[in-house]
C-alpha positions, 0 to 999 in steps of 0.5 A: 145658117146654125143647124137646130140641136137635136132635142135629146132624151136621157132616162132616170137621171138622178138630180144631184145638186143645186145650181147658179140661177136655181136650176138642178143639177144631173149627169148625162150619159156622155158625162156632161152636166144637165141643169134643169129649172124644173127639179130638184135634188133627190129627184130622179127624172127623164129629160128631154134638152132644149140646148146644147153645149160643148160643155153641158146640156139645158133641159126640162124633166118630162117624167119623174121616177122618183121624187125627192123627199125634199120636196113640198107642196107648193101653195101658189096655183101659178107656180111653175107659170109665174117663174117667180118662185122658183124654189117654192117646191123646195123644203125651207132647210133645204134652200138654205143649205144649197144658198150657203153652198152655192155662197162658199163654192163661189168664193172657193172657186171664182175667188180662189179664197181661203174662207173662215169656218162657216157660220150657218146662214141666217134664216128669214123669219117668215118664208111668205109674205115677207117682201114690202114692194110688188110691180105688176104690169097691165096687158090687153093680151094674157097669157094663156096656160096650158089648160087654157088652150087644152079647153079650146074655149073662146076666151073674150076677156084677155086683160091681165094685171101680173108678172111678165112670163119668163123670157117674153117682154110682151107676156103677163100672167094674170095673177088671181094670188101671190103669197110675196107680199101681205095678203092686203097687195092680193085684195088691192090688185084685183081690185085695181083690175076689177074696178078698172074693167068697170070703169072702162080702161083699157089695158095696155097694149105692149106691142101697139104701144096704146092704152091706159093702164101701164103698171102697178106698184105696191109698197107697205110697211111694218106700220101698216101704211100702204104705197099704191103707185098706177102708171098711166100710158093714156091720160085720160083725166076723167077716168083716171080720176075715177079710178083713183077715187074708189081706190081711196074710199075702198081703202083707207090704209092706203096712206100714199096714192100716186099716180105717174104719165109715162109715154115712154118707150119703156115703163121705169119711173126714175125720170117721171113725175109722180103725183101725189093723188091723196096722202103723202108721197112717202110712207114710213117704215120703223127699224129699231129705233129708226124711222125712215121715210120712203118715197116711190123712187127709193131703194129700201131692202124689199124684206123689213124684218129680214133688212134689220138682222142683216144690217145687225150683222153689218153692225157686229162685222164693223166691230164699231167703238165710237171712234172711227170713221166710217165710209158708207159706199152705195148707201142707198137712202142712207139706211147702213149708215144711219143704223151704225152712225150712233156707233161711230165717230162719223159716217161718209155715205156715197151714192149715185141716185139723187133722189137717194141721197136726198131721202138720206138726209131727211131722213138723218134729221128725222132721226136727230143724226149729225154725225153723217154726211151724204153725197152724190155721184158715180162712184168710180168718178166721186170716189177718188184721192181728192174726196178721200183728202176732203172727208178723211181717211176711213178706219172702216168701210162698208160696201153694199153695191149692186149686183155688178159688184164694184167697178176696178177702179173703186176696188184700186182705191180701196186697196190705196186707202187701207181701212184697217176693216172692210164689210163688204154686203153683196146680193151677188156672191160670183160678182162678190168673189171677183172683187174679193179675188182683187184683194186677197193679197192685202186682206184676210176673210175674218168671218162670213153670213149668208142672210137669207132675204128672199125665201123660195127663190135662190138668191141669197145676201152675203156678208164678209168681213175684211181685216187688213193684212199686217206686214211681218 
């Protein structure tokens, strides 16, 4: 049997740095690293560990000496419980100086790369409200916050509609706020909660697996339109119907209602019906001059503003003059290459979610675009010599996969094509070195911007362009 690590305390660590998964940086005594989740650099803090490592200790600040002066106010009542913003105590100007430090010493050291001079990152435009899509699960049994316990009350009401608690599965905070989405997503949720206890819908029961309210979705646009997707475990046609109608009269922005059934062992709605309740099944966001239709199944970058200065950059990256020949690769709902195609010669997108790729094509004739053409399948099986003989051979390719990055194999045949540039977009810059580390004897990092998508938390975008190596 593994013997339980003795928790140790080390007093007046000052908090240096900032690390992976936002969590703070400190030297113990004996010379390891201590990350911490609940402190930032400037602090100066006694811990007390809850792992250890050969190489370093995991812990929590339990006392602070001193306070950083890069810290804020945060202004949500659940932060430190929710987990959902981790770095909301966090000055802006800080955040993004330690997200593009975290990008260049992840291309310096997983990729041994040789980097350009920095561009600074680029700003989101708004630091709250900015995210178009909100999840949140129903639960018959909330977590309860320390205050909570500390009264000792008898607590008879424990529905919760919110996020899950980091590191339990059955776990969900009952949200009163969050200040994520538009406020409008704060006033639709407790709505949901309230007229659902109303009506008589239970809660569902994760561990049970039993109830009738599942989860929640919400998705709104710059145009004001409003996505409202509940999952249902139980069917229960008469109330469901209830619910689904006050919803309706109450609001009137909502211009897709849906709803799903899923008995399922987990709660994804990828291979679910939807049914369209009232409205359309989709809603319409406005980029540029492009309008795109998206439906409840559809990857759309979860910040509008911010998605459209970061495809600009993917557009000045490429560097298009009209003639070239574009492969788009895990084009989503073809967003990238609809954005570039009026730049190029044509535009070959590829993607593995059918519904993706059906999205893509409406969306292209919406927005009288002929020059691109979509197609669907796991990338390392699609992407081969004989697609490559049947479009063309690429003078540019755009990359955005996921945050695995790409697979070897899609990598090797990067390297076989030899566009003349690559643009490689990652949500993940340590999978993004990897992959880049793979190249480096056949193309030069000619430029670098970070995009800062999501503000108080530490995940950062980053786009790199590639120019091919010429032989001498």
């Amino acid at each position: 049997m593994r013997k339980r690590s003795i928790k140790k305390i080390f007093e007046q660590l000052l908090v240096v740095d900032a690390g992976a998964k936002g969590k703070s940086i400190a030297k113990a005594p004996d010379g390891k690293v201590v990350f911490i989740p609940n402190a930032i650099p400037g602090d100066v803090v006694t811990v007390q560990t809850t792992k250890s490592r050969k190489a370093y200790y995991e812990a929590n600040a339990i006392d602070f000496h001193e306070y950083s002066e890069h810290r804020v106010a945060p202004i949500c009542k659940h932060f430190g419980t929710c987990g959902g913003c981790k770095w909301q105590h966090m000055a802006y100007d800080t955040q993004l100086f330690y997200k593009q430090k975290e990008v260049e010493q992840n291309l310096l050291r997983i990729g041994g790369l040789t980097l350009p001079d920095a561009i600074p990152i680029l700003p989101a435009p708004e630091t709250f409200y900015y995210r178009n899509k909100m999840e949140y699960s129903f639960s018959n049994a909330k977590w309860l916050t320390k205050e909570e316990i500390e009264q000792n009350v008898s607590i008879e009401n424990k529905n919760a509609l919110g996020f899950h608690i980091p590191r339990f599965w059955d776990k969900i905070l009952d949200l009163e706020e969050c200040h994520l989405q538009d406020p409008m997503g704060n006033t639709l949720r407790l709505f949901v909660k309230d007229k659902a206890e109303e009506l008589g819908l239970r809660f569902f029961d994760p561990r049970g697996q039993h109830g009738h309210l599942r989860s929640l979705m919400l998705r709104n646009t710059t145009l004001e339109q409003w996505m409202v997707l509940i999952q249902f475990y139980e069917d229960d046609p008469e109330l469901r119907v209830a619910l689904l109608s006050a919803i309706a009269e109450q609001f009137p922005k909502v211009t897709s209602l849906l709803y799903v059934i899923n008995q399922k062992g987990n709660d994804t709605i990828y291979d679910q019906d939807i049914h369209c309740f009232k409205g359309q099944d989709y809603i319409v966001e406005q980029m540029g001059h492009l309008s795109f239709r998206i439906n409840a199944k559809s990857f759309y970058q979860t910040n509008s503003q911010q998605a459209h200065h970061l495809y600009k950059v993917v557009r000045d990256f490429a560097q298009l003059s009209g003639k070239e020949l574009v492969y788009d690769l895990y084009t989503g709902t073809g967003t990238i290459a609809q954005f570039l195609a009026d730049q190029a010669l044509k535009v070959v997108g590829i993607e593995a979610v059918p519904e993706a790729i059906i999205a893509a094509n409406a969306n292209a004739k919406r927005n009288a675009i002929d020059n691109t053409i979509f197609y669907v399948g796991d990338m390392k099986n699609l992407f081969t010599d004989e697609f490559i003989q049947a479009n063309g051979t690429p003078d540019v390719v755009i990359t955005d996969p996921p945050r695995d990055g790409m697979h070897k194999d899609v990598v090797t045949q990067l390297l076989a094509l030899a566009p003349n540039r690559i643009v490689y977009v990652s949500c993940n810059s340590a999978t993004q070195a990897r992959d880049l580390a793979m190249m480096k004897d056949d193309y030069e990092i000619i430029r670098m911007q970070a995009v800062d998508m999501f503000p108080q938390t530490y995940h950062v975008e980053n786009v790199v362009l590639l120019e091919k190596i010429k032989c001498t």
